[in-house]
C-alpha positions as CSV (number, residue, x, y, z in Angstrom):
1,X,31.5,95.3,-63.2
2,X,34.7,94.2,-61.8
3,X,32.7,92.9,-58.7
4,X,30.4,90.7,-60.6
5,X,32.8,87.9,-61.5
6,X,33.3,87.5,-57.0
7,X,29.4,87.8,-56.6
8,X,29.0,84.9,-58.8
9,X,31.6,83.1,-57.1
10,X,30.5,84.2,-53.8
11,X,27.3,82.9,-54.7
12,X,28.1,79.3,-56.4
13,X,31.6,78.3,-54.1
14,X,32.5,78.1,-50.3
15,X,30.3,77.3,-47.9
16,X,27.0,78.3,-49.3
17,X,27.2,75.8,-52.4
18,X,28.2,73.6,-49.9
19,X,25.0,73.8,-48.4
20,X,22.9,73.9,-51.4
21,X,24.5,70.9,-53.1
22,X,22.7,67.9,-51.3
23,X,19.4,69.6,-52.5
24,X,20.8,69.7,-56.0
25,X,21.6,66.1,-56.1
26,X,18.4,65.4,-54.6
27,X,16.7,66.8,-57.5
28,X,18.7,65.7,-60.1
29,X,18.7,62.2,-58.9
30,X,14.7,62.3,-59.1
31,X,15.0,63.7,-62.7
32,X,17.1,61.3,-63.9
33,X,15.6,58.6,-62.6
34,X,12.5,59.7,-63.7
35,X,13.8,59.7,-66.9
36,X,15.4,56.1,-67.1
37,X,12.3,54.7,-65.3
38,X,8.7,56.6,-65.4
39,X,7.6,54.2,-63.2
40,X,9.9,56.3,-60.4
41,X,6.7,59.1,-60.1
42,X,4.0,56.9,-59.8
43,X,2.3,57.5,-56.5
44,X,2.2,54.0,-55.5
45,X,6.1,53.7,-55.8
46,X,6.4,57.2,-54.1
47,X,4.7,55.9,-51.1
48,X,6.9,53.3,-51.2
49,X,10.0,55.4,-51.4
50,X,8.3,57.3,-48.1
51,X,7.6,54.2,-45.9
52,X,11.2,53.2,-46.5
53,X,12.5,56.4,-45.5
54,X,10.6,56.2,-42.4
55,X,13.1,54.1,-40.0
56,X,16.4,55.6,-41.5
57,X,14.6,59.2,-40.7
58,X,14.0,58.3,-37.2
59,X,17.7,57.2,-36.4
60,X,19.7,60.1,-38.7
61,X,17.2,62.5,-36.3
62,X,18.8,60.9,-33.2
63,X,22.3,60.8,-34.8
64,X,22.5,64.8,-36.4
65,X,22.5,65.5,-32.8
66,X,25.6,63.7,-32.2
67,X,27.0,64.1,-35.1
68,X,26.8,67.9,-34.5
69,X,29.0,67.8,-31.6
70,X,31.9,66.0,-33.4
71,X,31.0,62.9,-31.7
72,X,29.9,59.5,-33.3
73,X,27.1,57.5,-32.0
74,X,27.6,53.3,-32.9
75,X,25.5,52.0,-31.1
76,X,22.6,52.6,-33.1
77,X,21.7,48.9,-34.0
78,X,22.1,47.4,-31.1
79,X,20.0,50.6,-29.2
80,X,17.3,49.8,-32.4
81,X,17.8,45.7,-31.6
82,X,17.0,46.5,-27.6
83,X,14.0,48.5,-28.6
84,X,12.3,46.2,-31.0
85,X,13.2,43.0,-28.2
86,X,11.0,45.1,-25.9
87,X,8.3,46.4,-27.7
88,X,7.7,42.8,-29.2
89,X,8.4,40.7,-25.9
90,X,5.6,43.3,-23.5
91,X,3.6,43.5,-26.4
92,X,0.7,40.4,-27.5
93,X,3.5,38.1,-29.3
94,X,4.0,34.0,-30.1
95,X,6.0,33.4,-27.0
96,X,5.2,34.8,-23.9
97,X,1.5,35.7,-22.4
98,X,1.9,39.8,-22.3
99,X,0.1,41.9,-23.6
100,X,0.7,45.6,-22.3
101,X,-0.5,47.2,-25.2
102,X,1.4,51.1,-26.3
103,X,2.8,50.6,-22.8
104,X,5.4,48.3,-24.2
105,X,5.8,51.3,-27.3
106,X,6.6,53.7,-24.0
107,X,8.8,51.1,-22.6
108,X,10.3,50.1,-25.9
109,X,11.5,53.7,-26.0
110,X,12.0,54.6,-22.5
111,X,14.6,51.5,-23.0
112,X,16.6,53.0,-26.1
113,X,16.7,56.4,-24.1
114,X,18.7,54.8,-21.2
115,X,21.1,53.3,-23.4
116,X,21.5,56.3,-24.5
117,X,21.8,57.9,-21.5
118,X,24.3,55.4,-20.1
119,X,26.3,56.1,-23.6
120,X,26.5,59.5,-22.6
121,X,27.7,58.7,-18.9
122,X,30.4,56.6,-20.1
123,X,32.0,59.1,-22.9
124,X,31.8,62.2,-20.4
125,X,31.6,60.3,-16.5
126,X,34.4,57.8,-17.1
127,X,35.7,59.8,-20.4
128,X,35.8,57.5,-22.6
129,X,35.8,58.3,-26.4
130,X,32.5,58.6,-28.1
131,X,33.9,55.8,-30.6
132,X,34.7,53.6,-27.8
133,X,31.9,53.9,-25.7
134,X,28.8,53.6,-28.3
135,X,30.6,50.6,-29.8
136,X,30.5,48.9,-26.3
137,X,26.7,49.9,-26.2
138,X,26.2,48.3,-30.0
139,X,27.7,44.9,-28.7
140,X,25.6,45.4,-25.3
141,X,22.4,45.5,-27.2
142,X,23.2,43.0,-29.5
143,X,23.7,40.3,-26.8
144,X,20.7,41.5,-24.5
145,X,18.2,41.0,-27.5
146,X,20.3,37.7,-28.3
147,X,19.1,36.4,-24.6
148,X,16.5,38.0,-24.2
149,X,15.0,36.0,-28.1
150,X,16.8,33.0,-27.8
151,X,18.3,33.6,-31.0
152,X,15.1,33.3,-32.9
153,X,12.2,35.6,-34.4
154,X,9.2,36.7,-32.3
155,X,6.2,37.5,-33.9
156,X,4.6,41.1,-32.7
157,X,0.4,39.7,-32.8
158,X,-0.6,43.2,-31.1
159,X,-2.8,44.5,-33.7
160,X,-2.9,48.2,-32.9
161,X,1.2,48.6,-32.8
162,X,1.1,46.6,-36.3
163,X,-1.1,49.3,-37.2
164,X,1.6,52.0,-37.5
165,X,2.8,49.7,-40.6
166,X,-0.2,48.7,-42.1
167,X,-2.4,51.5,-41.6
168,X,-2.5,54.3,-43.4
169,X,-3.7,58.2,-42.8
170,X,-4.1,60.5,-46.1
171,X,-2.7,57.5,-48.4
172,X,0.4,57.4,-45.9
173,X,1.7,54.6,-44.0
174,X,1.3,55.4,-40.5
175,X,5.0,55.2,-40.0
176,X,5.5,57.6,-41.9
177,X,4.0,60.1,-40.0
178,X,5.4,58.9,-37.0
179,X,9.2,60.0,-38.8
180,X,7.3,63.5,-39.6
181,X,6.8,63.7,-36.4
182,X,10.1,62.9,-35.1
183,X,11.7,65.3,-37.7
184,X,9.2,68.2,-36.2
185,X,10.4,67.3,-32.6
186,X,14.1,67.5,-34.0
187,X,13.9,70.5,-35.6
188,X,12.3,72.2,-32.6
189,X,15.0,71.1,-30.5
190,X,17.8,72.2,-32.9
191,X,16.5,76.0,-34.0
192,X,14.3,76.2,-31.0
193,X,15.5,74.9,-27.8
194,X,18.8,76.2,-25.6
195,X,19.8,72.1,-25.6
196,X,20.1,72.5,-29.6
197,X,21.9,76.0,-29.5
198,X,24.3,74.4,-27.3
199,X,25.1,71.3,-29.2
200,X,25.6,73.4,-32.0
201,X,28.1,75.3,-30.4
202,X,29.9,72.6,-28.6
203,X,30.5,71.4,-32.3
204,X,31.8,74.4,-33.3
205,X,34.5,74.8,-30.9
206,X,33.9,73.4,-27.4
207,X,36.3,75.8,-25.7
208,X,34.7,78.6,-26.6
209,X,31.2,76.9,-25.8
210,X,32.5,76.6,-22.2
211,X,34.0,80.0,-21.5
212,X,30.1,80.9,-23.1
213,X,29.0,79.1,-19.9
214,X,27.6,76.4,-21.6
215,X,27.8,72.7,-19.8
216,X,29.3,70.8,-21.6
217,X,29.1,67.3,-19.4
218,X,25.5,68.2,-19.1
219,X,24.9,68.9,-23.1
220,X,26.6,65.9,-24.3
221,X,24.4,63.4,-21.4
222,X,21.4,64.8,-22.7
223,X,22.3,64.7,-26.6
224,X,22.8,61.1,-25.8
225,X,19.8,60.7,-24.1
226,X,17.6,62.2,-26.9
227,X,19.7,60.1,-29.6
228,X,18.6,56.9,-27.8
229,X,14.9,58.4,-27.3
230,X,14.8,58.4,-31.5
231,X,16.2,55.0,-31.7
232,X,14.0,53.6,-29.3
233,X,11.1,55.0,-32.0
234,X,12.5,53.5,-34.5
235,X,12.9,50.3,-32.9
236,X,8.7,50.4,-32.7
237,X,8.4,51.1,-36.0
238,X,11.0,48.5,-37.5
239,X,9.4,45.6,-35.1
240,X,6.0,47.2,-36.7
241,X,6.7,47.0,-40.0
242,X,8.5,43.6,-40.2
243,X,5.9,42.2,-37.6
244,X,8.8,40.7,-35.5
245,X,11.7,41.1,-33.7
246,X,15.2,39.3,-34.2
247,X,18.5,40.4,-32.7
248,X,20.1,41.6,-36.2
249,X,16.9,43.7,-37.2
250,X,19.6,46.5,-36.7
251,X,22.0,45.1,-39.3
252,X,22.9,47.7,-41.8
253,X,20.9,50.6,-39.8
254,X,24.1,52.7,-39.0
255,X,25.6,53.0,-42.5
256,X,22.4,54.2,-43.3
257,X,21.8,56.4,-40.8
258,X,25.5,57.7,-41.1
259,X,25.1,57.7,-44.6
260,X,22.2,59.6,-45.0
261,X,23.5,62.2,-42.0
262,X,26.7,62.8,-43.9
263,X,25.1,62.7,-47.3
264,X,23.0,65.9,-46.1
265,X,25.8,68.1,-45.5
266,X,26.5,67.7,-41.3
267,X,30.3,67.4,-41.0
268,X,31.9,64.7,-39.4
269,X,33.9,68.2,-37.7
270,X,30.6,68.9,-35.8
271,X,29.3,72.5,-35.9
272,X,28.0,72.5,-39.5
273,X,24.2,71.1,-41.0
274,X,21.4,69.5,-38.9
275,X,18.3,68.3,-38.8
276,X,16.7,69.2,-42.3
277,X,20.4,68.6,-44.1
278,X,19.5,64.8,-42.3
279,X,16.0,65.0,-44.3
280,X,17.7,65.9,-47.6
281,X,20.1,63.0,-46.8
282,X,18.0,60.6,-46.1
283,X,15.8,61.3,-49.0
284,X,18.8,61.4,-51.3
285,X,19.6,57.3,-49.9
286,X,16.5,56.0,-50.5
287,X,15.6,57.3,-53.9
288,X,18.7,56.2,-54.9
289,X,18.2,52.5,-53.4
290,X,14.6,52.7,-55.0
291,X,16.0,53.9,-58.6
292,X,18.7,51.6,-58.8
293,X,16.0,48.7,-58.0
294,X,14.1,49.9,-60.3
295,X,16.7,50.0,-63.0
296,X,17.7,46.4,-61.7
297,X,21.1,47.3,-61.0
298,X,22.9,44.5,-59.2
299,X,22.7,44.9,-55.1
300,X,26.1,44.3,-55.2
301,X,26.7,47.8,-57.6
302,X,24.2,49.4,-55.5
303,X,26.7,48.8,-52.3
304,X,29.5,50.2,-54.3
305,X,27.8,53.1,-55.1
306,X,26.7,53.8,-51.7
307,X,30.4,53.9,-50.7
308,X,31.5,55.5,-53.0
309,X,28.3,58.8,-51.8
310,X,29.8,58.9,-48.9
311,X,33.5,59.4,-49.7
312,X,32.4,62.1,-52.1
313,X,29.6,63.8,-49.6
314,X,32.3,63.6,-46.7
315,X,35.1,65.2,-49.0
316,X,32.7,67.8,-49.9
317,X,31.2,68.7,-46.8
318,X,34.8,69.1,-45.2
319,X,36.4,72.6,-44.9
320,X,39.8,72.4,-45.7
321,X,41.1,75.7,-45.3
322,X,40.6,74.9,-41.5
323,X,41.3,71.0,-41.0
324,X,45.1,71.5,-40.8
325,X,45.4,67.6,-39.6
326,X,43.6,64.7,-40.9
327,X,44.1,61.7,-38.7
């Protein structure tokens, strides 16, 4: 009897709850939303709630892996800005006479993988801070997609790549399968693949990961790499769905996408969550954007509340018995 007061405990507190709290909010939020607005359920709206999840998904896929290794990745819009510039410029569009068809989808993200790839280069070749490093990328792509556009919109005329927006497979936006997809591929590479073991364990202490043999130079290049290879597909879909391309289609992409990360319970620490945590996260950050439109809160309150998830997610995902410092 006496050790029935620590199972409960045991079983509700520490790490475990920790784990099991982003699905709890998840499901409250639904319910309570639900409640305030039955409208929330309706299939139509919950399609809606998918297809905006679908971008956002894409990106927090490319960032867990980062994220996992204690690193940061910022160069998420500008990586998302090259991608779309690409895809829209080589595909059939309102300026230029190309039209290479799904090659300019492979090129699209062939061209968010090398940024990330020269992301990785510069934070482990020239060791430069992660921080440092994917900044410089953001401002890179930022100013390539500003040349490359002139500083104005481009209209995407290819019909096929617009299809991944308007069609739809199973009453789902094609786009939406597309984020399955990429959240499959993730997953297989965390649980599945050595390169996701060793991520894993370079974020859960990186001296011990090499003394385990593991490259760590190698790892971090290639979790780089693969972050810029989901940016790159979300570029396609972003240019899809708005049917254009601009230089700030990225603005606002990496709270989001750090948002929705943290929100699922991967610590900033690295070593802890991954890719379904993202999932949950990502859910939780739409269905609240959707219910609090749906309630017609003010954008502004909806900002405030977004800040505010992600001071509470990040204090809660922290483990303070073994962060001594906090700088």
């Amino acid at each position: 009897m006496t050790l029935f007061p620590g199972r409960i405990a045991a079983l509700f507190g520490g790490r475990r709850w920790r784990s099991l709290a982003p699905l709890a909010v998840l499901i409250a939020l639904c319910v309570l939303i639900s409640i305030a607005n039955p409208n929330f359920i309706e299939l139509r709206n919950l399609v809606r709630v998918a297809n905006s999840a679908a971008v956002p998904l894409t990106l927090a896929m490319g960032l867990t892996f980062i994220i996992l290794m204690g690193s940061i990745d910022l160069s998420v819009e500008g990586t998302l800005s090259v991608a779309a510039m690409v895809v829209v410029l080589l595909a059939a569009n309102d300026s230029n006479g190309n039209d290479y068809g799904w090659l300019a989808v492979l090129a699209a993200i062939a061209a968010g993988t090398a940024m990330g790839l020269v992301s990785g280069l510069a934070q482990t070749v020239l060791r430069i801070p992660s921080f440092m490093a994917t900044l410089g990328m953001w401002f890179i792509g930022l100013g390539l997609s500003v040349y490359m556009l002139g500083g104005s919109a481009i209209r995407l005329n290819d019909a096929s790549i617009r299809e991944l927006a308007l069609a739809r497979l199973l009453g789902l936006p094609l786009a939406v399968w597309v984020a399955a997809g990429a959240f499959l591929l993730a997953a297989i590479i965390q649980y599945y693949t050595k390169l996701g073991r060793h991520i894993l364990a370079i974020g859960g202490d990186e001296d011990v990961a090499k003394l385990s043999g593991v490259n760590v130079t190698r790892v971090r290049i290639a979790a780089f790499a693969l972050a810029g290879f989901f940016f790159g597909i979300a570029g396609v879909l972003a240019a899809a769905q708005l049917g254009q391309s601009h230089a700030v289609i990225g603005d606002g992409r990496l709270f989001a996408a750090v948002t929705a990360v943290v929100v699922g319970g991967t610590a900033l620490t690295g070593g802890e969550g991954g890719v379904v945590n993202t999932l949950i996260g990502v859910l939780i950050v739409t269905v609240l954007a959707n219910g609090m439109i749906l309630l017609g809160i003010s954008p502004y309150i909806q900002q405030t509340v977004q800040g505010l998830m992600i001071i509470a997610a990040v204090a809660l995902s922290l483990d303070r018995v073994r962060l001594r410092i906090v700088k």
